[in-house]
C-alpha positions in Angstrom: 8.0 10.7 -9.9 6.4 14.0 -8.1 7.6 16.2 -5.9 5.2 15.8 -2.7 4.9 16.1 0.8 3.7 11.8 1.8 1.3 13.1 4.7 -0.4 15.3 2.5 -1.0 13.4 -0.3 -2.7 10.4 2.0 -4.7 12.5 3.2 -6.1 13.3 -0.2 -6.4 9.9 -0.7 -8.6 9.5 3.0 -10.6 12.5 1.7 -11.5 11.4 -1.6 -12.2 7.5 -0.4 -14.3 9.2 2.1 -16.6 11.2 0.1 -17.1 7.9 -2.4 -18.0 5.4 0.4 -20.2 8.1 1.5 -21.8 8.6 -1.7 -23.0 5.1 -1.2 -24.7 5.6 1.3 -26.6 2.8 3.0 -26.5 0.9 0.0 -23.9 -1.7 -1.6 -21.2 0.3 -4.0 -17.9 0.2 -5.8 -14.9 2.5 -5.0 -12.1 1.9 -7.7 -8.6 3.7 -6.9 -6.2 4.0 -9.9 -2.7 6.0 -10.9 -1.4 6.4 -14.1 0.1 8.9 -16.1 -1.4 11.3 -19.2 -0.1 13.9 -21.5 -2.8 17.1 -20.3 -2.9 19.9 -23.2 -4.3 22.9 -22.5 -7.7 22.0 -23.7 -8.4 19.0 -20.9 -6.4 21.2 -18.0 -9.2 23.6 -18.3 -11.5 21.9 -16.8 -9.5 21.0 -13.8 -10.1 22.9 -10.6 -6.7 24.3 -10.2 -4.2 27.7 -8.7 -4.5 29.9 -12.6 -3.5 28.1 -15.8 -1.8 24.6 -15.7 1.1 24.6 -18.0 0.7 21.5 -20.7 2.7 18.3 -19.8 3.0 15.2 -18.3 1.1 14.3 -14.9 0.4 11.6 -12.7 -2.9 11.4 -11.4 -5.2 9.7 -8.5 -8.3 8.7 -9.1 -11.3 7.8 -7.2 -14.4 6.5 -8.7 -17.7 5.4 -7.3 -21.0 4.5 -8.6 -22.8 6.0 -5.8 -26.0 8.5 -6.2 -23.9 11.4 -8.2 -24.1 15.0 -8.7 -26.0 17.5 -10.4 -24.9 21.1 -11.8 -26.1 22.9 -9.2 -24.3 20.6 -6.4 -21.1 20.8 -8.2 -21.2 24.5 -8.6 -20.6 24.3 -4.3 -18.8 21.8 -4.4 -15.3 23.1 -3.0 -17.2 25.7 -1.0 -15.8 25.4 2.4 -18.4 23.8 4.9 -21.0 22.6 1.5 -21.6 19.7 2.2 -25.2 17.2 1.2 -24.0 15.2 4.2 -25.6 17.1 7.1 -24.8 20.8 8.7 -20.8 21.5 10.0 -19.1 19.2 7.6 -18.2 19.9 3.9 -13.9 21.0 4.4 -13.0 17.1 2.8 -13.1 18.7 -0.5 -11.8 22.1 -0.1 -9.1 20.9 1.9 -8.5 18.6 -0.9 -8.2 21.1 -3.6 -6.0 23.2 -1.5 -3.5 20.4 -1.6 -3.9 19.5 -4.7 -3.0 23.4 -5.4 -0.3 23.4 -3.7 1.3 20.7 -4.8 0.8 22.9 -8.7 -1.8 20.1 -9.6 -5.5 20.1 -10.5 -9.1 18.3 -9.7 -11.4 17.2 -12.4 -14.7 16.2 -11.6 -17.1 14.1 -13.4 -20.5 13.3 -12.1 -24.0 12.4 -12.7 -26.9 11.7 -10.8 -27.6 8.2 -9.9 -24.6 7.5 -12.1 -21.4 8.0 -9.5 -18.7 10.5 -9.5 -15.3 10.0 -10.6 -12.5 12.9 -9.3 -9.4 12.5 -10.9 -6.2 14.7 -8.9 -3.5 15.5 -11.4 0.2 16.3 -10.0 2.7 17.9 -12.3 6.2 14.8 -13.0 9.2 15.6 -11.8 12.4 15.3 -13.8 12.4 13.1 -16.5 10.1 11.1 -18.1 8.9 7.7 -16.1 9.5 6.3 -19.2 13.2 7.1 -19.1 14.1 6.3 -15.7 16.6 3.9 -15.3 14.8 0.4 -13.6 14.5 0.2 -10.0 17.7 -1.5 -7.9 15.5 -4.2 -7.3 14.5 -5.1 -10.4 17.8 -5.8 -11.3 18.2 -8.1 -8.5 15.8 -10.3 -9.6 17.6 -10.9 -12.5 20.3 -13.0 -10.6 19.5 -16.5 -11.9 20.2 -18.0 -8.8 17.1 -16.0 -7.0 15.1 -17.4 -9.6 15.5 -20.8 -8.8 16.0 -20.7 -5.5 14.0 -23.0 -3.1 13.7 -23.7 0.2 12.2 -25.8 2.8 10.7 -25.6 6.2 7.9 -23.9 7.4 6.7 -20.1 7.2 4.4 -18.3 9.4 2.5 -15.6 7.9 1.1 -13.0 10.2 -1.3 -10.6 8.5 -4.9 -9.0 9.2 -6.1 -9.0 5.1 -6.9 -12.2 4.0 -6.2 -11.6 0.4 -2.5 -11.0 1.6 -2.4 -14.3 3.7 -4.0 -16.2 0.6 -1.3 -14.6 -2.2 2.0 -14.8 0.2 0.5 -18.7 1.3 0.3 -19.3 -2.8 4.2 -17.6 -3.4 5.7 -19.7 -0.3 4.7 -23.0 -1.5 5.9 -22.2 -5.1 9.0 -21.9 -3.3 9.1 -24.8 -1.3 7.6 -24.0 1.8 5.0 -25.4 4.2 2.7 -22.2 5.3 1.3 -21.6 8.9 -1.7 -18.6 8.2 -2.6 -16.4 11.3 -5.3 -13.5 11.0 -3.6 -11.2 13.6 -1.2 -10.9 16.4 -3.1 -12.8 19.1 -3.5 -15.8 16.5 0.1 -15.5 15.3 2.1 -15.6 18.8 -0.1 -18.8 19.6 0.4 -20.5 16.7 4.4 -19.8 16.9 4.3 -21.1 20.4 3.3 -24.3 19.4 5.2 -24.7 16.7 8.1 -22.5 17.1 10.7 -25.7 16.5 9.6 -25.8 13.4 9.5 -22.9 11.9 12.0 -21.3 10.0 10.7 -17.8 9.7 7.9 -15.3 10.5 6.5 -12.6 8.1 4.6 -10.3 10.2 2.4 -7.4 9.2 2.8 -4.1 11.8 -0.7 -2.8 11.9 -3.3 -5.6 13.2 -6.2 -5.6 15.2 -5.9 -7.3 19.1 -2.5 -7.2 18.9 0.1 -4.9 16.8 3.2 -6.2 14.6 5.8 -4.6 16.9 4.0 -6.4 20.0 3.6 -10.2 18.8 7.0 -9.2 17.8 8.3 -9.1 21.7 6.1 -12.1 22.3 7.9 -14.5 19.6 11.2 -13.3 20.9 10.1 -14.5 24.5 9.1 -17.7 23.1 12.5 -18.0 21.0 15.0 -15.2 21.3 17.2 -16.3 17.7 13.0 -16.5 16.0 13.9 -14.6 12.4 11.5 -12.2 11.6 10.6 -10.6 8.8 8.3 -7.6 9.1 6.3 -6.9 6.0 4.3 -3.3 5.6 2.8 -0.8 3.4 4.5 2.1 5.5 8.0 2.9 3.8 10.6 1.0 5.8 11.9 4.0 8.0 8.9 4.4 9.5 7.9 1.1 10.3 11.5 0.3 11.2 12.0 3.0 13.7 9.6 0.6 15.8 12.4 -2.0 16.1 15.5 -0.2 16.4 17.8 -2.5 18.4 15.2 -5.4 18.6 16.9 -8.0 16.3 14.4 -7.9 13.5 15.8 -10.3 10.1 14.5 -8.1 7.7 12.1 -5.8 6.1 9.5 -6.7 2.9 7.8 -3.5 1.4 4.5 -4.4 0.6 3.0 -5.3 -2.3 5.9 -7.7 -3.5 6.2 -9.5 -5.8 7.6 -13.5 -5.7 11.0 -12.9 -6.8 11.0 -9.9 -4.0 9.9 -12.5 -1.4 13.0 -15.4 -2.8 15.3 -12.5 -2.5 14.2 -11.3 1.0 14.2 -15.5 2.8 17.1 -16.2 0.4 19.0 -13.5 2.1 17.7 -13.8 5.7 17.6 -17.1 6.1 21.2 -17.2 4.5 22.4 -16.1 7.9 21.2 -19.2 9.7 22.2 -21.9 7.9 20.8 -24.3 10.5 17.6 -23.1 9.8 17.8 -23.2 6.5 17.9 -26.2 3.7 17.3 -24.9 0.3 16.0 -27.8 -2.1 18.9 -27.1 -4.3 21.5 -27.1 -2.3 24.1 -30.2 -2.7 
């Protein structure tokens, strides 16, 4: 855990994507984004672009790495000078705005780079409280632990509403483990159509909130049109206040923080569907 403001630390995220994919660019390239956690002596936090001396001890850090054209010395000398930029004349505050987060969150920047060999930056914040590694386990992870959301099954069909294909294609693999038949829709538009025609048969929706042609929150008021007792479950990156706060009132099933994993997904139709039993008809029930 750090102590952070969320807003912030995206946009150090947007920043540092930002300047990779533009490293790259006209031509084909890699961005990798990792997190982890290291043990910084004072040695290695001296090379980190920070607000005085870093005091030794555990951080988490963000990385971005690309393999786009790279840096030399004298480009990385500037490189947190407000408005220095390669890119072209009134640009150039990505990274200084970056570091000036990253300062005031007590963190660092380390920056390696070499031309024609990418740049990796590497944005350490100071832990919280204990140790990761001592933290109890998550409440959820103790829920999957029940033995009867481990081999629970159920039947009927699922529509999955999501833009990112990779997510259609892992959710459409975890829903016929459990026992499902999958409908796949690519956004709203394509989601709300394929409900309306087979809306008898399906059981229950897991809808994504931010899609092209049509958002989450409006296929939402179109399903309800179609069948006002429709369960749906809304599944989103954004924490589940903030994509909640959309719904308020609305009838929504549930809510499915993404990424999940399959046992988060039993739990989640286990306990929605639960509450309409005509709708639901588990494979092991007797």
């Amino acid at each position: 855990m750090i102590t952070g403001d969320p807003a912030q630390l995206r946009q150090v995220l947007v920043n540092l994507v930002t300047n990779a994919a533009e490293a790259a660019g006209s031509q084909a390239g890699t961005i990798r984004i990792s997190t982890g956690l290291l043990r910084a002596d004072a040695a290695y936090l001296s090379r980190a672009y920070g607000d005085g001396d870093l005091p030794e001890g555990t951080y988490a850090y963000l990385e971005v790495a690309d393999n786009g054209q790279g840096m030399d010395a004298a480009t990385l000398a500037h490189l947190f000078d407000p408005f220095f930029s390669t890119k072209g004349n009134g640009r150039g505050l990505g990274l200084a705005a970056t570091l000036g987060i990253v300062r005031r969150h007590r963190g660092g920047l380390l920056v390696e780079s070499e031309p024609g060999r990418g740049t990796t930056v590497r944005a350490l914040f100071p832990c919280a409280g204990p140790s990761p590694a001592a933290a109890p386990p998550p409440a959820r992870a103790a829920a999957t632990e029940d033995p009867a959301a481990r081999t629970w099954r159920g039947s009927g069909t699922i529509l999955v509403v999501d833009d990112e294909e990779v997510v259609r294609q892992v959710t459409s693999t975890m829903l016929r483990l459990l026992g499902f038949s999958v409908l796949l829709a690519s956004d709203g538009v394509e989601g709300v159509a394929l409900f309306a025609r087979h809306h008898a048969e399906i059981a229950a929706v897991l809808l994504d909130l931010a899609m092209p042609h049509m958002t989450g929150d409006q296929a939402f008021d179109e399903i309800q049109r179609i069948r006002p007792d429709a369960c749906v479950i809304l599944s989103s990156g954004y924490t589940e206040r903030d994509a909640m706060s959309r719904f308020a009132g609305k009838g929504l099933a549930g809510f499915l923080q993404k990424p999940y994993e399959l046992q988060a997904l039993a739990a989640k139709l286990r306990e929605v569907l639960s509450r309409s039993p005509a709708r639901e008809r588990p494979a092991d029930a007797s």
